[in-house]
C-alpha positions in Angstrom: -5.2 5.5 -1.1 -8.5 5.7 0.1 -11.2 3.2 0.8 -13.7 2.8 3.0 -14.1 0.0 5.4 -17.0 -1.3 7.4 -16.4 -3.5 10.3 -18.5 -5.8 12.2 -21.1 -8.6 10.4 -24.3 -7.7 11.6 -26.9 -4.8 12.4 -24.2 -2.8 14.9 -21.6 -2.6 11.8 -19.7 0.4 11.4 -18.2 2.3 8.2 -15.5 4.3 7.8 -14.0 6.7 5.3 -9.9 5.9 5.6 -7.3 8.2 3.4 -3.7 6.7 3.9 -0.6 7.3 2.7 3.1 5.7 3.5 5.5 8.7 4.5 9.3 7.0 5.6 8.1 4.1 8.1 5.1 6.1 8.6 1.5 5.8 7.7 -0.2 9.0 7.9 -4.1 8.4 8.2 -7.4 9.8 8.5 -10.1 7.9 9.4 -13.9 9.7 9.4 -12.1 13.1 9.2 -9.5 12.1 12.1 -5.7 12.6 11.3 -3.7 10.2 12.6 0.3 8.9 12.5 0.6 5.2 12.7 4.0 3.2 12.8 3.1 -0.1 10.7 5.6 -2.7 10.5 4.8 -6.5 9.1 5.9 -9.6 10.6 5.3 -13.2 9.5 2.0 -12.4 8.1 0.9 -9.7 10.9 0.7 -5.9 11.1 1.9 -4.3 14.0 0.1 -1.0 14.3 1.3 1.5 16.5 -0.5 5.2 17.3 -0.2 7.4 19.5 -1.7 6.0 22.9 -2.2 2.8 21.5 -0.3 -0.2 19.7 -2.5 -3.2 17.8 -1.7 -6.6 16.5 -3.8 -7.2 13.2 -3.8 -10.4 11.5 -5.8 -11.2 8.4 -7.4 -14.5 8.8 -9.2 -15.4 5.7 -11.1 -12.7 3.2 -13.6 -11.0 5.7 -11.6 -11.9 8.8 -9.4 -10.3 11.0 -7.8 -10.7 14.4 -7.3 -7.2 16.0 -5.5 -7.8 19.5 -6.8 -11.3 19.7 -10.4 -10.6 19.1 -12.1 -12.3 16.2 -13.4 -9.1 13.5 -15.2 -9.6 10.4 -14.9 -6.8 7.8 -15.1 -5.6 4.1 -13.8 -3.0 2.2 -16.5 -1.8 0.4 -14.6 0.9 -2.0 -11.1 1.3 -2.9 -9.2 3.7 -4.7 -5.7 4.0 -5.1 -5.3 7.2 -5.1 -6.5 9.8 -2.6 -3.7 9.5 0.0 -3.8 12.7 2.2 -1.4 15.4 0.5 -0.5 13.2 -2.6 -2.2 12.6 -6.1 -0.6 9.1 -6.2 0.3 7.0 -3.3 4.4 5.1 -3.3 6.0 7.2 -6.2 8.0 10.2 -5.1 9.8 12.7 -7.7 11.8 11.8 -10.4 10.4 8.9 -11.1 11.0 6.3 -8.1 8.3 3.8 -7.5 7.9 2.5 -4.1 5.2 0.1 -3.0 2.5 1.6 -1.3 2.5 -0.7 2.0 4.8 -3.3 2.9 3.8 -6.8 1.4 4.3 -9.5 -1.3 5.3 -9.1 -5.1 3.1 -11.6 -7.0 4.5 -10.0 -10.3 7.0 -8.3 -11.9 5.6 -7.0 -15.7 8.7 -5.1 -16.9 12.5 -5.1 -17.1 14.9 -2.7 -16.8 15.3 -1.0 -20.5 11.8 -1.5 -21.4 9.9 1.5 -22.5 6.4 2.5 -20.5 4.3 5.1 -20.1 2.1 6.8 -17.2 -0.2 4.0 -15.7 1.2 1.2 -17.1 1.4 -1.7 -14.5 4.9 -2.2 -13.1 4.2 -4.8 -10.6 1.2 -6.5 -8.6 1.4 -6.4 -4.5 -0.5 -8.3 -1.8 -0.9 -6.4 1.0 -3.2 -7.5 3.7 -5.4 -10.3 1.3 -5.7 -7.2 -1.0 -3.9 -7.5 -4.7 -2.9 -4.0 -5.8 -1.2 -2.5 -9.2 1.9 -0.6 -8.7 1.8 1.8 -11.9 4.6 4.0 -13.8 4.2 7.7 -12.1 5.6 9.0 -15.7 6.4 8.2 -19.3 10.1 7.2 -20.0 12.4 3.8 -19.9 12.8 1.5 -17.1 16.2 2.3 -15.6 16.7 0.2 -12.5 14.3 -2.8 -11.3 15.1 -3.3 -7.9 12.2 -6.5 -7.0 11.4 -10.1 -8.3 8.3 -11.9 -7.8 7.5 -13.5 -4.6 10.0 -10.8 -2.5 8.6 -9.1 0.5 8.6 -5.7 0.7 8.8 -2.6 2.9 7.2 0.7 2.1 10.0 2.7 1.7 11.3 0.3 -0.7 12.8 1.9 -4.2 11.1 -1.1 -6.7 11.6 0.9 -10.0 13.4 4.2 -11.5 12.0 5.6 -14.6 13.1 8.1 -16.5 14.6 9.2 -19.5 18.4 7.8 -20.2 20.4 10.3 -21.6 19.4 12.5 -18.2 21.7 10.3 -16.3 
C-alpha cells in the first residue's frame, strides 16, 4: 500500500510518502525514499513497532490522534492507495489465489461464502486496521474454495482469510 501521511497540526507539520507491504511477521517499509524492516505486532488495540535501533508503542486515539511512546500526535493520511507496496502489484494475496489481510486488524465484514463465484476486485471482506476501513479484494477470477474468517475476528497478517481458484484443479 502506499499513502502518504502528514504528522503534526500546525505550521511545523511534516509529510511523508510511506510504501508498505506485510512480508511473514514483517513490514517492509519505505518512508521518503528510506527502506526500512519493521516487526509490527497488535495488542489490545496498540501497535508495537519495532525497527532496527528502535522499538515504538502506537496507539490510535480518536481519528486524527495518536499516541506514539506516550506523546500525544495528531495526524492525517492525506492519500491512500492500496496498492503500491514495495515489490508487489497488490498488497496480502500471494500466488494461487490466497488472500491474506494486509495488516493485522478487525473483520467488520465478510461478503462471500465458500462456493460462491467472484471475479478479480470483487470485495471479499472489509478490515479495520488502525481507525482505517480497508477492502480486501479477490487477486483472480474463480470460486471461493475455503473462507477461513467471520465478522468481528481479529486478525494477523499472515493470516490465509480466503482460497480462490478454480475446483476441478484441486
Amino acid at each position: 500500500m502506499r499513502f502518504d501521511l502528514r504528522v503534526g497540526g500546525d505550521d511545523r507539520a511534516r509529510e511523508h510518502e510511506i510504501l508498505a507491504e506485510r512480508v511473514e511477521r514483517f513490514v517492509e517499509l519505505v518512508v521518503d525514499g528510506e527502506e526500512l524492516d519493521a516487526e509490527v505486532t497488535v495488542d489490545d488495540g496498540s501497535l508495537r513497532v519495532d525497527l532496527p535501533g528502535s522499538n515504538h508503542e502506537v496507539t490510535i486515539e480518536e481519528h486524527g490522534r495518536a499516541r506514539v511512546d506516550g506523546h500525544r500526535v495528531e495526524f492525517a493520511i492525506t492519500d491512500f492507495d492500496p496498492s503500491g507496496g514495495p515489490g508487489e502489484e497488490t498488497l496480502g494475496v500471494e500466488a494461487g489465489g490466497r488472500v491474506e489481510p494486509p495488516m493485522p486488524g478487525k473483520i467488520l465484514s465478510v461478503n462471500v461464502g465458500e462456493g460462491e463465484e467472484v471475479e478479480t476486485g470483487d470485495v471479499l471482506a472489509t478490515l479495520e486496521a488502525m481507525k482505517m476501513q480497508s477492502d480486501i479484494e479477490a487477486p483472480r477470477d474463480g470460486t471461493v474454495l475455503m473462507v477461513d474468517v467471520a465478522e468481528g475476528d481479529a486478525v494477523e497478517g499472515d493470516h490465509v482469510l480466503f482460497a480462490i481458484g478454480d475446483p476441478d484443479d484441486e
